[in-house]
VMD Tcl script that builds the backbone (N, CA, C; Angstrom):
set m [mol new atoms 534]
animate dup $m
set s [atomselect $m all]
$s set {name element resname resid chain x y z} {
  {N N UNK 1 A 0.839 -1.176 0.000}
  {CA C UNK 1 A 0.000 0.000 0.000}
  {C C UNK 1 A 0.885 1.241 0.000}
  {N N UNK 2 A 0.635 2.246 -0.479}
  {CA C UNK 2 A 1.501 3.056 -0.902}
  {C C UNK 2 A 0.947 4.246 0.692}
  {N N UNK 3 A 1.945 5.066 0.815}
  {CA C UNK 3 A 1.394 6.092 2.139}
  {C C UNK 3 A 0.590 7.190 1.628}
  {N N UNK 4 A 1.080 7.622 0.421}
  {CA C UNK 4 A 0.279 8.719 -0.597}
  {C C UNK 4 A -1.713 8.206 -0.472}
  {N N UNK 5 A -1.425 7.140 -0.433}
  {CA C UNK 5 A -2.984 6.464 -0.911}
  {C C UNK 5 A -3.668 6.450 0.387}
  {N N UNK 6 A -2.968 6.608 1.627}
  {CA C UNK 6 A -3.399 6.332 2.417}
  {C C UNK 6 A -4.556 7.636 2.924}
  {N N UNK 7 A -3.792 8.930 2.835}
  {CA C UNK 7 A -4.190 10.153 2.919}
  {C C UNK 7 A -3.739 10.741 4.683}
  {N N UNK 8 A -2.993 9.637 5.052}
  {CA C UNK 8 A -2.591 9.991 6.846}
  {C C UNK 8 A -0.794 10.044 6.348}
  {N N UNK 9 A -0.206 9.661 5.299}
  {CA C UNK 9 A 1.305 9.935 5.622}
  {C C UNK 9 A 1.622 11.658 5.143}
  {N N UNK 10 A 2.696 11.715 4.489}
  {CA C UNK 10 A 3.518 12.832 4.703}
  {C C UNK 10 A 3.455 12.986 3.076}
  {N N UNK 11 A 3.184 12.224 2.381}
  {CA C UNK 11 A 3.478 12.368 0.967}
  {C C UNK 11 A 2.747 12.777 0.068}
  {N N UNK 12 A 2.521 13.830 -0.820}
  {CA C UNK 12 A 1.469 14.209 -1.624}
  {C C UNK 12 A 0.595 13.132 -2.436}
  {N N UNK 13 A -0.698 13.481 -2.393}
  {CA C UNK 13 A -1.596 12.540 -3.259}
  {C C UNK 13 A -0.438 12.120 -4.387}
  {N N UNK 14 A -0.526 10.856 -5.007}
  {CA C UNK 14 A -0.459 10.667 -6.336}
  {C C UNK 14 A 1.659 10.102 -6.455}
  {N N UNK 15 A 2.009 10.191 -5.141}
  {CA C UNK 15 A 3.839 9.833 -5.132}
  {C C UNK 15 A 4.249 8.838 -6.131}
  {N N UNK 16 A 3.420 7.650 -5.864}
  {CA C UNK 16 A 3.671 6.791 -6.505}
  {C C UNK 16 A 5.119 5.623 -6.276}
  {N N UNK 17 A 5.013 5.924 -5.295}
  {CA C UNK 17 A 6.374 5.144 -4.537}
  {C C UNK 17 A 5.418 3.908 -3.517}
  {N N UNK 18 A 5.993 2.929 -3.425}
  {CA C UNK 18 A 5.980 1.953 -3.085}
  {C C UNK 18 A 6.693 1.873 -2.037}
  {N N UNK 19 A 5.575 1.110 -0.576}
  {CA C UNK 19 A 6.509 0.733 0.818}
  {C C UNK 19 A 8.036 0.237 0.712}
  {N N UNK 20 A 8.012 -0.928 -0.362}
  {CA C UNK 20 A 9.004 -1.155 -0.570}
  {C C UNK 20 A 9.870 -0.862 -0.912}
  {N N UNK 21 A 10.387 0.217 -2.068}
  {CA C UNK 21 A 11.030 0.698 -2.555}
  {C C UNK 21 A 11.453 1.776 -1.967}
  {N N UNK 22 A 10.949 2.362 -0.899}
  {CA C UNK 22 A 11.122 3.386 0.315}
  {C C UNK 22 A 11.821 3.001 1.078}
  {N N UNK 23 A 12.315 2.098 2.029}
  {CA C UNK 23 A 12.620 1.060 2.858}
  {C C UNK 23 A 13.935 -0.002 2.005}
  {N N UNK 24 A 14.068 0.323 1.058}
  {CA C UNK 24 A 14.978 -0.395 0.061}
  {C C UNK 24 A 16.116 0.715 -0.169}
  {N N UNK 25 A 15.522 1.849 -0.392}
  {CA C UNK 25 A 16.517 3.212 -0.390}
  {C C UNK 25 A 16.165 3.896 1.196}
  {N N UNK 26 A 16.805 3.255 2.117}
  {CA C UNK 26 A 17.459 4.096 3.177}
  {C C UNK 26 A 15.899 4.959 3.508}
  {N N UNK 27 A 14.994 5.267 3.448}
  {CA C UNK 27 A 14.044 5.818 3.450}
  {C C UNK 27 A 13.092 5.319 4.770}
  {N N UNK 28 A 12.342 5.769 5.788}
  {CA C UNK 28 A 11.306 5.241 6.628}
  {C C UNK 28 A 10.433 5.213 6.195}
  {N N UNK 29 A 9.485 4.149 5.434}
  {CA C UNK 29 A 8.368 4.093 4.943}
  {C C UNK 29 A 7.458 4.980 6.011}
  {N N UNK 30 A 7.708 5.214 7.054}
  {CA C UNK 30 A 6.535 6.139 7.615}
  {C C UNK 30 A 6.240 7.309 7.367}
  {N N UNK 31 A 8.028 8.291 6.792}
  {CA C UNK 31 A 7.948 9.276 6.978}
  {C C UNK 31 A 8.148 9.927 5.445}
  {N N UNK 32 A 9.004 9.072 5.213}
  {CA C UNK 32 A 10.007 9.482 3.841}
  {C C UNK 32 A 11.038 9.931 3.568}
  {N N UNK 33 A 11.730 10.022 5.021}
  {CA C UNK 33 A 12.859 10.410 5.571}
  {C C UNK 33 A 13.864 9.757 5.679}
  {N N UNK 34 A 15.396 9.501 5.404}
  {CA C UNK 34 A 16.344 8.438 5.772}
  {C C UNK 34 A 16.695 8.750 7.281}
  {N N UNK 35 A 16.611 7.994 8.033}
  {CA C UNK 35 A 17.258 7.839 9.425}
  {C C UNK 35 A 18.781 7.973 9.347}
  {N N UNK 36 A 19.303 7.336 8.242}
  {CA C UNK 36 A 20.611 7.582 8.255}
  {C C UNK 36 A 21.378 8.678 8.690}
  {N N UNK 37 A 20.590 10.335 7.869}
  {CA C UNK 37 A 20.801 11.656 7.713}
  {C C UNK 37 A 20.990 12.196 9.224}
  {N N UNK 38 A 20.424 11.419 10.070}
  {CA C UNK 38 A 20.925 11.860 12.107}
  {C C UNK 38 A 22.283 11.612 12.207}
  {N N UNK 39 A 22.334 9.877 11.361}
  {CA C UNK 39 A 24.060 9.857 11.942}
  {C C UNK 39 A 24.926 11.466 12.006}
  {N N UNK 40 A 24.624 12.168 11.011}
  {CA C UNK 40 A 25.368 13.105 11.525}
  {C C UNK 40 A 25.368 14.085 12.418}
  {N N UNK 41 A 23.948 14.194 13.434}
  {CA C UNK 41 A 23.900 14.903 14.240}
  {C C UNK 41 A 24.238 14.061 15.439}
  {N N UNK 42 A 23.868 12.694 14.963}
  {CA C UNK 42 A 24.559 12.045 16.553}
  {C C UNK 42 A 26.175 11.776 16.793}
  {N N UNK 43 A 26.920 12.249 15.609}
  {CA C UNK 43 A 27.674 12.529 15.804}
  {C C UNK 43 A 28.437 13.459 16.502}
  {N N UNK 44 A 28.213 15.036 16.245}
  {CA C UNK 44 A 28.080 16.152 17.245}
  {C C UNK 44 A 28.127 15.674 18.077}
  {N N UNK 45 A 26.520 15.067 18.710}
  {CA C UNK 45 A 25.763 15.036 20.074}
  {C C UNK 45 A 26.896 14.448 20.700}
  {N N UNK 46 A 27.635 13.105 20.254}
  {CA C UNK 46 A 28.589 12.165 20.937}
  {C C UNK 46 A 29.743 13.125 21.532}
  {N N UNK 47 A 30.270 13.697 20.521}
  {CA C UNK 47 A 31.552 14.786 20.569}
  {C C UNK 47 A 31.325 15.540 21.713}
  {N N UNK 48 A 30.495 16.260 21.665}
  {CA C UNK 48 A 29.470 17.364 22.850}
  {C C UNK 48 A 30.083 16.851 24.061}
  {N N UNK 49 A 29.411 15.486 23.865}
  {CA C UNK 49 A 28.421 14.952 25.341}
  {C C UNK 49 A 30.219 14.179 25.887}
  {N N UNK 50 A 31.139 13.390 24.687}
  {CA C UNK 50 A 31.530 12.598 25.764}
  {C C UNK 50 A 33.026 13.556 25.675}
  {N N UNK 51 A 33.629 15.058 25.295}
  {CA C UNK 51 A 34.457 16.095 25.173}
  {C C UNK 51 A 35.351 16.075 26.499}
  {N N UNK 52 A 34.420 16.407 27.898}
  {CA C UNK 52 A 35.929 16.544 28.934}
  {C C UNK 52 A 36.432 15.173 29.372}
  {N N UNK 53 A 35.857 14.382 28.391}
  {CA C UNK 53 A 36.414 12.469 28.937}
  {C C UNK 53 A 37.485 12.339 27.913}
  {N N UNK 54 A 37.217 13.148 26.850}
  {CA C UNK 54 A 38.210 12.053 25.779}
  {C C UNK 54 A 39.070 13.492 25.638}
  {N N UNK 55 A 39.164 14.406 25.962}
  {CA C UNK 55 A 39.671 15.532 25.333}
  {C C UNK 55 A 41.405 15.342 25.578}
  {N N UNK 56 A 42.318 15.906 24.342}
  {CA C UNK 56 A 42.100 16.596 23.068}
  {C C UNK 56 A 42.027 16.028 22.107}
  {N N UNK 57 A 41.769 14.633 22.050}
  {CA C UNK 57 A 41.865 13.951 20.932}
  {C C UNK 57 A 40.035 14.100 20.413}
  {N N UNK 58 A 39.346 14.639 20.886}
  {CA C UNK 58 A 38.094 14.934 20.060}
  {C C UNK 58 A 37.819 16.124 19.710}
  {N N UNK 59 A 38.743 17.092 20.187}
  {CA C UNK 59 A 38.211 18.332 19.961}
  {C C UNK 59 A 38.466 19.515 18.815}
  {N N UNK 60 A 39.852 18.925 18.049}
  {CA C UNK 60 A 39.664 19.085 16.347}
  {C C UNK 60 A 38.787 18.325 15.777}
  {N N UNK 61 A 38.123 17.309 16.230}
  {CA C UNK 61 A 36.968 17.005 15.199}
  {C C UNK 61 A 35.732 17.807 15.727}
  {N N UNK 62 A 35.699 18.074 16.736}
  {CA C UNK 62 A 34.628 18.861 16.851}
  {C C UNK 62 A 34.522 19.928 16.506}
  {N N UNK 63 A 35.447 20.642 16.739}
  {CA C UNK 63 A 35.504 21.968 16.123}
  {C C UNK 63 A 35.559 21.934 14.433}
  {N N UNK 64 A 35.952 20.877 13.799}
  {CA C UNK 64 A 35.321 20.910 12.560}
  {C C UNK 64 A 34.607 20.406 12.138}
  {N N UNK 65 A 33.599 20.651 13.061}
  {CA C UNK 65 A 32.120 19.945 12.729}
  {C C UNK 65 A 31.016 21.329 11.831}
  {N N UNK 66 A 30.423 20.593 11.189}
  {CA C UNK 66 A 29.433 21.489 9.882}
  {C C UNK 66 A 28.201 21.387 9.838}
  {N N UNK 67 A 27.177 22.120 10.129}
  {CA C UNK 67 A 25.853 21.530 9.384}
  {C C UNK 67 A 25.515 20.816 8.172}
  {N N UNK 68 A 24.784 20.163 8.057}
  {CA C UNK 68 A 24.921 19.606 6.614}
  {C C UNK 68 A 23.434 19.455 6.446}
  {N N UNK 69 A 22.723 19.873 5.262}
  {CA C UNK 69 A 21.207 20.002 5.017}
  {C C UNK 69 A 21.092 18.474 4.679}
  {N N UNK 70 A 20.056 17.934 4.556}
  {CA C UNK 70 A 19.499 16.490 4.177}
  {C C UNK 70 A 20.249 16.252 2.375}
  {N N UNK 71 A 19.286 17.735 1.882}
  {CA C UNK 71 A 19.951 17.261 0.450}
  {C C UNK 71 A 21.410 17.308 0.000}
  {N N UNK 72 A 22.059 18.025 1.223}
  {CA C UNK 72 A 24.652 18.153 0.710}
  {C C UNK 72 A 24.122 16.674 2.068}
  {N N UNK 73 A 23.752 16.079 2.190}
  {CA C UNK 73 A 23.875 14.657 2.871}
  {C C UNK 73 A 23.840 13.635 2.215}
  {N N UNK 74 A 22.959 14.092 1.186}
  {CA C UNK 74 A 22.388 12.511 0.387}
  {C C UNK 74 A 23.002 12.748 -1.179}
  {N N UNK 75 A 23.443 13.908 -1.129}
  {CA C UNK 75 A 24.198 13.853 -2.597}
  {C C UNK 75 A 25.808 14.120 -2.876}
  {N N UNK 76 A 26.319 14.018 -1.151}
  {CA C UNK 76 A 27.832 13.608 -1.173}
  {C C UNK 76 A 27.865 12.377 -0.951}
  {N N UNK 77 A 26.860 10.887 -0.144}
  {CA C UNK 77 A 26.629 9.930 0.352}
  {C C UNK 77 A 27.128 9.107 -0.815}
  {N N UNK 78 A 28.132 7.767 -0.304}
  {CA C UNK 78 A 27.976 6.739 -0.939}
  {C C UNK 78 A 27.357 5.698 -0.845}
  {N N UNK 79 A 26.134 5.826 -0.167}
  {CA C UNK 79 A 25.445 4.410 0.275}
  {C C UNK 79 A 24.515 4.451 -0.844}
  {N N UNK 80 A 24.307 2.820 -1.280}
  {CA C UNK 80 A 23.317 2.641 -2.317}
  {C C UNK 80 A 21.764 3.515 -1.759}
  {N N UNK 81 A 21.206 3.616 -2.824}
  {CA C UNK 81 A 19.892 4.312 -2.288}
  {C C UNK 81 A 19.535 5.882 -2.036}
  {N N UNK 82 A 21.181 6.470 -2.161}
  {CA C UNK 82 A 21.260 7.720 -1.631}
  {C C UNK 82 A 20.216 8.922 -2.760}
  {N N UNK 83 A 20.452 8.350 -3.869}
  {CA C UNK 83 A 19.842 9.380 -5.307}
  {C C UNK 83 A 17.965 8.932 -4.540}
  {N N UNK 84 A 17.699 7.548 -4.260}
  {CA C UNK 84 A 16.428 7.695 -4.061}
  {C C UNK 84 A 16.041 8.005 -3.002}
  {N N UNK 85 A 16.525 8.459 -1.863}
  {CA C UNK 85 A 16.117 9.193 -0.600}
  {C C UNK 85 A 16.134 11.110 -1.090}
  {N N UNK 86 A 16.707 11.119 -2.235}
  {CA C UNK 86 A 16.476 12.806 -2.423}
  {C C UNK 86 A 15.836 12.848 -3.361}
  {N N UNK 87 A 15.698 12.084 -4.024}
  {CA C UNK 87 A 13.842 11.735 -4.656}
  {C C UNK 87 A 13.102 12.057 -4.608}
  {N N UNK 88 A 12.564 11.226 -3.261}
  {CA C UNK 88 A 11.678 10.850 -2.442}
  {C C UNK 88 A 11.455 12.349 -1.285}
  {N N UNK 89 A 12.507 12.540 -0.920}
  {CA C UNK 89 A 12.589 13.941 0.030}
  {C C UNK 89 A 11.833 14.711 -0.752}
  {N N UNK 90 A 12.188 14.890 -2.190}
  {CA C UNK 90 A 11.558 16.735 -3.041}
  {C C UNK 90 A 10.192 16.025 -2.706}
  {N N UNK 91 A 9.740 14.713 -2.853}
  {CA C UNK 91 A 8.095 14.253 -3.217}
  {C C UNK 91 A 7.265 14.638 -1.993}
  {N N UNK 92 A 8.125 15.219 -0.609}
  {CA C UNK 92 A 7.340 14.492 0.475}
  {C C UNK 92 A 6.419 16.513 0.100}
  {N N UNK 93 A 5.298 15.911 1.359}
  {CA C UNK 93 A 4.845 17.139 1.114}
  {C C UNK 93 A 5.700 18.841 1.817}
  {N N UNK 94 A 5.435 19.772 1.112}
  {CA C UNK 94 A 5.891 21.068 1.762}
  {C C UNK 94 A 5.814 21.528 2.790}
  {N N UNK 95 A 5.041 20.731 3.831}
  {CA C UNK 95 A 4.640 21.553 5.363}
  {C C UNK 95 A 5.497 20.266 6.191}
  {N N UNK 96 A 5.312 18.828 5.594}
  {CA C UNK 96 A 5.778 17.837 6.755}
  {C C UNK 96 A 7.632 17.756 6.487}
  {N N UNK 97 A 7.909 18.675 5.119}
  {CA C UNK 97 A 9.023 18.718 5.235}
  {C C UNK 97 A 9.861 19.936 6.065}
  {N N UNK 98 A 8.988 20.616 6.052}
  {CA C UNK 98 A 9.410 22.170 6.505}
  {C C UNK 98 A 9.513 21.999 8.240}
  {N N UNK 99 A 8.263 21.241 8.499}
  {CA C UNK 99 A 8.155 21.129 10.350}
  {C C UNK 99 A 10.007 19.936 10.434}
  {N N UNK 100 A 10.182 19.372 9.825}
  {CA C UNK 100 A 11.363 18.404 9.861}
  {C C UNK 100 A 12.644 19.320 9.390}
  {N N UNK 101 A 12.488 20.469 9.128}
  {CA C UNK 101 A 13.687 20.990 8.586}
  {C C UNK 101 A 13.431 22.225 9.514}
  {N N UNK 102 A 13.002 22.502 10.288}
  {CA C UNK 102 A 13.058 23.591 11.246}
  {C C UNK 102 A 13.438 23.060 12.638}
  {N N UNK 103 A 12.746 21.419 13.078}
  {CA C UNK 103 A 13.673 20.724 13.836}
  {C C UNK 103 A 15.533 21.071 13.751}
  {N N UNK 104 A 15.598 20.274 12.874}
  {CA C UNK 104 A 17.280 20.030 12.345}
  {C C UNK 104 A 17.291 21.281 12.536}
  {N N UNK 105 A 17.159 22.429 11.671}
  {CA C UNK 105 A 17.607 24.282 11.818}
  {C C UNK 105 A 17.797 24.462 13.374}
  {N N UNK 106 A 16.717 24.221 14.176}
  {CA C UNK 106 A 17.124 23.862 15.670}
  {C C UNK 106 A 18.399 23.168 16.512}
  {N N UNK 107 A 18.901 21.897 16.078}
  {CA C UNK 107 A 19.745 21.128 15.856}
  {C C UNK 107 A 20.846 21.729 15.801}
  {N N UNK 108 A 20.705 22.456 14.300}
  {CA C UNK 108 A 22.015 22.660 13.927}
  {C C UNK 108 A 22.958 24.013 14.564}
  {N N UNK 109 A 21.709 25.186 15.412}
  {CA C UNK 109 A 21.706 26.172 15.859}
  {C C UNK 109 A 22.016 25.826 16.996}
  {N N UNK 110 A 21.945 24.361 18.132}
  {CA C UNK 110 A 22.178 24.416 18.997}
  {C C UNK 110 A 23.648 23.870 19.137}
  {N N UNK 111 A 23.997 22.716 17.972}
  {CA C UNK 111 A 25.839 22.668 18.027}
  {C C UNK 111 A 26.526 23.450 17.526}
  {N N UNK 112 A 25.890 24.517 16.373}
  {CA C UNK 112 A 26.995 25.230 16.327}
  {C C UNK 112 A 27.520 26.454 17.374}
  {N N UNK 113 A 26.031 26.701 17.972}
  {CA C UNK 113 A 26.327 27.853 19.325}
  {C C UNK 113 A 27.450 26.668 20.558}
  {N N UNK 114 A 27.032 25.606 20.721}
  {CA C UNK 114 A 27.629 24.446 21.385}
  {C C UNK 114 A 29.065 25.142 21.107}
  {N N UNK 115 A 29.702 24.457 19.770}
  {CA C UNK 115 A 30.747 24.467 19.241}
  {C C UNK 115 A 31.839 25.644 19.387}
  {N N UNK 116 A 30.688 27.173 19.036}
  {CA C UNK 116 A 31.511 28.183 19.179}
  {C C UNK 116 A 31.527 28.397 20.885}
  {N N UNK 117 A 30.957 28.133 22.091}
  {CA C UNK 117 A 31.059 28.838 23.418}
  {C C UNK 117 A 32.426 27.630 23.808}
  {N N UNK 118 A 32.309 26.430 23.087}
  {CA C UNK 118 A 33.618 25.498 23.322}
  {C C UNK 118 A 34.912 26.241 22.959}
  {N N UNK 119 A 34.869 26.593 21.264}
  {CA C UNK 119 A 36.141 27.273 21.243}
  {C C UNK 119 A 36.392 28.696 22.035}
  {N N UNK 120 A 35.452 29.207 22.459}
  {CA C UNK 120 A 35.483 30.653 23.196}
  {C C UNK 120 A 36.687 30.185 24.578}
  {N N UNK 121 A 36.164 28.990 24.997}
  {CA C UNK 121 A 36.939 28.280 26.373}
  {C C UNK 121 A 38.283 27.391 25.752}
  {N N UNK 122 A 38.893 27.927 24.906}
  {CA C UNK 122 A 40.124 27.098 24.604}
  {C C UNK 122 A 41.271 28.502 25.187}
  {N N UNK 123 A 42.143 27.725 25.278}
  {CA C UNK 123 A 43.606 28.865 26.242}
  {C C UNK 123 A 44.617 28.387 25.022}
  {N N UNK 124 A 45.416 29.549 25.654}
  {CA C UNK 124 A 46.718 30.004 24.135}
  {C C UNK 124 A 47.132 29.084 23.948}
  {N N UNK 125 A 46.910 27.759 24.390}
  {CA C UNK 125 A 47.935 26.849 23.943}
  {C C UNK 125 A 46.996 25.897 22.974}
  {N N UNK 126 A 45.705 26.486 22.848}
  {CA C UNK 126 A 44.550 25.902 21.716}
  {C C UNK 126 A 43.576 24.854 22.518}
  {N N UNK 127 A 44.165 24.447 23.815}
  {CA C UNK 127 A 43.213 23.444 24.673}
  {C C UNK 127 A 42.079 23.424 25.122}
  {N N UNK 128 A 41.056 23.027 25.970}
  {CA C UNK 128 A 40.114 23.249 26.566}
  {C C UNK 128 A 40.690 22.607 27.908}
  {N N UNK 129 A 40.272 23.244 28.418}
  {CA C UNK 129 A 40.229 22.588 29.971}
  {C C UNK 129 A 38.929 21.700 30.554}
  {N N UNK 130 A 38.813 20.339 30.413}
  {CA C UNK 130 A 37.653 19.777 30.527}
  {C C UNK 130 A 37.177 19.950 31.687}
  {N N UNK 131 A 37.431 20.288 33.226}
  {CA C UNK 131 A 36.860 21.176 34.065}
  {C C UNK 131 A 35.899 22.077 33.636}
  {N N UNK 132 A 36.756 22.773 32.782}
  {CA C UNK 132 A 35.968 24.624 32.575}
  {C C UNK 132 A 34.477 23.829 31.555}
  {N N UNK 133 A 34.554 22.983 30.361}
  {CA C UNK 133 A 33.392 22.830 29.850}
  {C C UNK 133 A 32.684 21.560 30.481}
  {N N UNK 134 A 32.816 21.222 31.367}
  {CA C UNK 134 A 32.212 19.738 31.325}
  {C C UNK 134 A 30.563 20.334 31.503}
  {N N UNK 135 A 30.164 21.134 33.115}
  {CA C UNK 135 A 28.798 21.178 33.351}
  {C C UNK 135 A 28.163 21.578 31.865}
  {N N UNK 136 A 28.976 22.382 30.736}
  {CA C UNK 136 A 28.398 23.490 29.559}
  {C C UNK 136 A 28.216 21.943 28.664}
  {N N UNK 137 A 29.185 20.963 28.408}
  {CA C UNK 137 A 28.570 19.904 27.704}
  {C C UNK 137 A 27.641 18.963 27.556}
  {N N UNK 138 A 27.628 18.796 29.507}
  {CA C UNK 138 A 26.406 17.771 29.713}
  {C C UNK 138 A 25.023 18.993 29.494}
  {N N UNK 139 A 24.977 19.690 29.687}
  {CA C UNK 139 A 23.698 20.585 29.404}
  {C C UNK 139 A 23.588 20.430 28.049}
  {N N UNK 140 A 24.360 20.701 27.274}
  {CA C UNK 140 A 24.271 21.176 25.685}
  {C C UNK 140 A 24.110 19.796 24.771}
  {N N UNK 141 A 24.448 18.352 25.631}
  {CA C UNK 141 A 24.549 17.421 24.757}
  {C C UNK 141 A 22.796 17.077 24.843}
  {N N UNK 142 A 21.893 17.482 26.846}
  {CA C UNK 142 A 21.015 17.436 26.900}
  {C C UNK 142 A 19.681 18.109 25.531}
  {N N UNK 143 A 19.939 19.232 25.703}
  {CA C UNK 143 A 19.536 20.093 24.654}
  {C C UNK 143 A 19.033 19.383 23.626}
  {N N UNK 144 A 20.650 19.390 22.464}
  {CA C UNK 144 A 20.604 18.427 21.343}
  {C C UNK 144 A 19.573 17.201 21.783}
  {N N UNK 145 A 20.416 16.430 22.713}
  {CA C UNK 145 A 19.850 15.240 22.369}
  {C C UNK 145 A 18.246 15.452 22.448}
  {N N UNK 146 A 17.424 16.189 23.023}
  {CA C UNK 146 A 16.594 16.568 23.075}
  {C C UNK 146 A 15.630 16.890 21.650}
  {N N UNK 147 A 16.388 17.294 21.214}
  {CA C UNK 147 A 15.916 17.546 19.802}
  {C C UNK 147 A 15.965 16.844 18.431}
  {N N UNK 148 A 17.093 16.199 18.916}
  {CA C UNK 148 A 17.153 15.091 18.111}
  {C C UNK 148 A 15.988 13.806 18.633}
  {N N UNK 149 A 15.676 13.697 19.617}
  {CA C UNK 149 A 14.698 12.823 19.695}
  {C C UNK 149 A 12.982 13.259 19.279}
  {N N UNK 150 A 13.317 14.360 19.199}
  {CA C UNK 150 A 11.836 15.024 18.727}
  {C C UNK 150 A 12.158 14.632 16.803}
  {N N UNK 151 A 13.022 14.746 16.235}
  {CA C UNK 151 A 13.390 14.749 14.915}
  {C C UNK 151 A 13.481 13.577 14.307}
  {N N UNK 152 A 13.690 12.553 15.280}
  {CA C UNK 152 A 13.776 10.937 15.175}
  {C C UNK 152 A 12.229 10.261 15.380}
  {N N UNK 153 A 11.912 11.041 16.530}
  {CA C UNK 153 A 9.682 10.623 16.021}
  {C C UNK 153 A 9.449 10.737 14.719}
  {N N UNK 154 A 9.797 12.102 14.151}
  {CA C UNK 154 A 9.088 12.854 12.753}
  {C C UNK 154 A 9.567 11.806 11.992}
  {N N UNK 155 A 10.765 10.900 12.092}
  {CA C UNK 155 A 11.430 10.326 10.585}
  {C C UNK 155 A 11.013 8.946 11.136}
  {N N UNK 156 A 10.462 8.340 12.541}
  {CA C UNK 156 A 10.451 7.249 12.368}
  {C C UNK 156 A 8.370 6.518 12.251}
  {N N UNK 157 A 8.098 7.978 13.036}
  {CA C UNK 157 A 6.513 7.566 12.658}
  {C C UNK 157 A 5.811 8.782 11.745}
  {N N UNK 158 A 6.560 9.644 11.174}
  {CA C UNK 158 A 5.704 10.642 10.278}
  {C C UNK 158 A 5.124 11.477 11.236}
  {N N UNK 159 A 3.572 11.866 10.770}
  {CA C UNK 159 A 2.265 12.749 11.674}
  {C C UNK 159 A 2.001 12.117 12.194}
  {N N UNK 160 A 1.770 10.239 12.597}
  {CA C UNK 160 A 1.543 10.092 13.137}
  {C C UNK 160 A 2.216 9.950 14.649}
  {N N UNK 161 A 1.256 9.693 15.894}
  {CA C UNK 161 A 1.579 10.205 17.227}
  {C C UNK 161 A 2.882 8.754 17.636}
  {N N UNK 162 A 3.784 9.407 17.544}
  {CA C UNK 162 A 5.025 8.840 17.797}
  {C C UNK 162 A 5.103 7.335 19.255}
  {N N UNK 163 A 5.273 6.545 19.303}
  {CA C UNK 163 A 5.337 5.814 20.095}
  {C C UNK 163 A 6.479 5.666 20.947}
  {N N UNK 164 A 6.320 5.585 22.016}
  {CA C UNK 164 A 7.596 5.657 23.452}
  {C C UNK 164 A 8.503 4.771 22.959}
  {N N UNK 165 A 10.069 5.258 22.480}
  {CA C UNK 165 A 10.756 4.058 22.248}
  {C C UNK 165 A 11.653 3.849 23.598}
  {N N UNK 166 A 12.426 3.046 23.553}
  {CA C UNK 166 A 13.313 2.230 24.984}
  {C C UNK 166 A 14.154 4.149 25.066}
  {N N UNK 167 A 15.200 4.477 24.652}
  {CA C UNK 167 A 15.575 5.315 24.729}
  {C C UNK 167 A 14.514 7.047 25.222}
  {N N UNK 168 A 13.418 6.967 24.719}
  {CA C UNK 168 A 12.608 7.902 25.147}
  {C C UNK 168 A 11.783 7.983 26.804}
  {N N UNK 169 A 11.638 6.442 27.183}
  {CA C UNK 169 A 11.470 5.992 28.213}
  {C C UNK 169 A 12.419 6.404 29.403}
  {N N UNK 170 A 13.579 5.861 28.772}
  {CA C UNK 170 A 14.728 6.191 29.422}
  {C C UNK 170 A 14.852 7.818 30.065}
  {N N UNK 171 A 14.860 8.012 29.007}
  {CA C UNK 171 A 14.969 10.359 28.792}
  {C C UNK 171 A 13.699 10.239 29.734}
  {N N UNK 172 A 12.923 9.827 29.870}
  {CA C UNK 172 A 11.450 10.454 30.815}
  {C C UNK 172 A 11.827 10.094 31.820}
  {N N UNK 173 A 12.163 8.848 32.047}
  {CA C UNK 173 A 12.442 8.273 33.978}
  {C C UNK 173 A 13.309 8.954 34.195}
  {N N UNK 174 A 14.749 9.224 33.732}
  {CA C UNK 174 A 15.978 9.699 34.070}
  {C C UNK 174 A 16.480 10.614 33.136}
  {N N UNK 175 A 15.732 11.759 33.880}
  {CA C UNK 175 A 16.035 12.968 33.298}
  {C C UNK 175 A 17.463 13.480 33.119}
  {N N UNK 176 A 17.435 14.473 31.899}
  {CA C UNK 176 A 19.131 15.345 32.467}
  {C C UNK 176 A 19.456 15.974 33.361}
  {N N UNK 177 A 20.196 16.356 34.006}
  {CA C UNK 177 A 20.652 17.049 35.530}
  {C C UNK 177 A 20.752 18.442 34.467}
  {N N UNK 178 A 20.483 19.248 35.187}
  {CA C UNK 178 A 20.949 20.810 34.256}
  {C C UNK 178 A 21.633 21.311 35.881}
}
mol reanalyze $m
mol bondsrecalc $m
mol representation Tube
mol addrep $m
């Protein structure tokens, strides 16, 4: 059954894409979205979150960390499927893509402010002192991760009302410390 036909997914009348062929290219048949396209924010998030443990060996990669829109994601990507997840992206509709791309704009506004108050705390010798950022990371990885789990509903159940996964459970019983 196609989601277009359904008249409850994300995809304009008439897509013409197939569950299968959605789900074959990297795509969430729920949403129309590749899940893949987070790896790169959970990347950040990791950097963020695990910085005054591993530091300095993470913190040139963090600091050259980039936003990257869905479509410079899926059309530098070498994974099979990548041409049909940006396909499929132009097909989805204009509002369920826009609420999913103002998430991420969120996202991306909160590591790069992340990123720059990190380098603000580096000393002449280019370091961070993982003292000086640790409380600023565990807050900021909170944040993100925060938002990224709101962005991971949208791509893994669409409009529809997102279901409690193990990790969301988790975030509700055992909150972040701020």
């Amino acid at each position: 059954m196609d989601i277009a036909d359904t008249g409850t997914g994300p995809h304009e009348a008439g897509a013409g894409e197939t569950l299968e062929r959605r789900a074959a290219s990297l795509v969430n048949p729920a949403s129309g979205i590749a899940n893949d396209y987070l790896n790169h924010f959970n990347e950040v998030l990791l950097l963020i979150e695990n910085l005054p443990t591993l530091l300095p060996e993470m913190l040139d990669e963090l600091l050259e960390w980039r936003p990257v829109t869905y479509r410079e994601y899926f059309a530098k990507s070498q994974l099979p499927g990548s041409s049909d997840a940006l396909e499929i992206y132009e097909g989805l509709d204009e509002g369920f893509r826009r609420d999913f791309e103002c998430i991420i704009d969120g996202v991306n506004a909160m590591a790069t402010a992340s990123i720059d108050v990190i380098r603000a705390h580096r000393g002449p010798d280019g370091e961070v002192d993982p003292a000086r950022v640790s409380d600023f990371c565990e807050n900021a990885s909170c944040a993100i991760r925060s938002a990224l789990n709101r962005a991971s509903d949208l791509v893994n159940n669409g409009r529809d009302k997102p279901v409690e996964t193990p990790q969301g459970m988790a975030d509700r019983l055992i909150p972040c410390v701020a």
